[in-house]
FISE-335517 format. One record per residue (C-alpha): x, y, z; residue in three letters. Coordinates in Angstrom, 1 decimal. Example, Ala and Ser with C-alpha at 12.3 -4.5 7.8 and 13.67 -1.06 7.14 Angstrom:
BEGIN
- px,py,pz,code
- 12.3,-4.5,7.8,Ala
- 13.7,-1.1,7.1,Ser
This chain:
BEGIN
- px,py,pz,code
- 32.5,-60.8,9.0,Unk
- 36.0,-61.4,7.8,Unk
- 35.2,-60.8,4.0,Unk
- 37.0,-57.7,3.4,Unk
- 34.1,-57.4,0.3,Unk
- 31.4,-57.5,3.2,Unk
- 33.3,-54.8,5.1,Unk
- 34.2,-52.3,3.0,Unk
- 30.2,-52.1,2.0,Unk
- 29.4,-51.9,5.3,Unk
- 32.0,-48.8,5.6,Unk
- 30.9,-47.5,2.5,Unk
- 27.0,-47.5,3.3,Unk
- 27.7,-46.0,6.9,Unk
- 29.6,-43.5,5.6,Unk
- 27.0,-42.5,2.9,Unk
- 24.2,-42.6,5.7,Unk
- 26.2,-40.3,8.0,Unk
- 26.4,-38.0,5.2,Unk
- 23.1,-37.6,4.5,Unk
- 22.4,-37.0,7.9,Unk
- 24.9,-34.4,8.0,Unk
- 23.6,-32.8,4.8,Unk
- 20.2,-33.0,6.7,Unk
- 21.3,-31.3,10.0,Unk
- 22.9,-28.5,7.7,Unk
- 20.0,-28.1,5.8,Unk
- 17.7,-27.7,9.0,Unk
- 20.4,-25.6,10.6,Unk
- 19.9,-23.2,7.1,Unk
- 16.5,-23.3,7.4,Unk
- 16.6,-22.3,11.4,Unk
- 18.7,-18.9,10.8,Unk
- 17.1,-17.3,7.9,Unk
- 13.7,-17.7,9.8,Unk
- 15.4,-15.7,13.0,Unk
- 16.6,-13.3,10.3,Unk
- 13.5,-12.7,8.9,Unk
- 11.9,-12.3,12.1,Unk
- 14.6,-10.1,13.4,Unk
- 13.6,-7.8,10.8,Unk
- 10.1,-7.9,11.4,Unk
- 10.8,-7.0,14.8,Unk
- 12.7,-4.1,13.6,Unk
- 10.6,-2.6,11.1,Unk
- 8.6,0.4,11.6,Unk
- 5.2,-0.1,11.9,Unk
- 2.8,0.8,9.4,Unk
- 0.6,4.1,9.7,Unk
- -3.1,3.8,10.0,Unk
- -5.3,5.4,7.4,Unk
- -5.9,8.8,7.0,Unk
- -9.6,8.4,7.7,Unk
- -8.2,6.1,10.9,Unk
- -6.5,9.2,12.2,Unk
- -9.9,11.8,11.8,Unk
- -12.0,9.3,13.3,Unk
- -9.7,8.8,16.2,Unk
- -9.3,12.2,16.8,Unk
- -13.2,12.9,16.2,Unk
- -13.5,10.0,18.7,Unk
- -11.0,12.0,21.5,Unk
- -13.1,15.1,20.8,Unk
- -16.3,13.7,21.6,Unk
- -15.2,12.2,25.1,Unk
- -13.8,15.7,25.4,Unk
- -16.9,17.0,25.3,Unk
- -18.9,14.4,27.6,Unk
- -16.4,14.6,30.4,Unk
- -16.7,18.3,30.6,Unk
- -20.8,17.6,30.3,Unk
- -20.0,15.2,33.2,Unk
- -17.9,17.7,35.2,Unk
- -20.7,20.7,34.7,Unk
- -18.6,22.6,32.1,Unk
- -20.3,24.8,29.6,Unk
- -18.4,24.6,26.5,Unk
């Protein structure tokens, strides 16, 4: 272990392999805040309206138990 040869490799490969570990951990790191971006901006976007035949059915729906609830309660409509 006295070769100055033999120890300047071994500096030189540790250093290399603590780099790419580094370049790893900064890649991950990368990787870890543009998926909380993109899911902060799902969170934060509107939702999509439903259909316009979505909507009439839904309200035809309402309408209906309208109707059988005031059937229920005696109600002539």
């Amino acid at each position: 272990m006295s070769d100055p040869q033999i120890t300047l490799t071994l500096a030189v490969a540790s250093l290399a392999g603590l780099a790419m570990l580094v370049f790893a951990a900064l890649n991950g790191w990368r990787g870890w805040l543009q998926l909380k971006s993109q899911e902060l901006r799902l969170a934060s976007a509107p939702a999509p309206a439903p259909p316009a035949g979505a909507r009439i059915e839904i309200a035809d729906l309402k309408e209906r138990i309208r109707k059988l609830e005031a059937i229920a309660a005696g109600v002539d409509l």
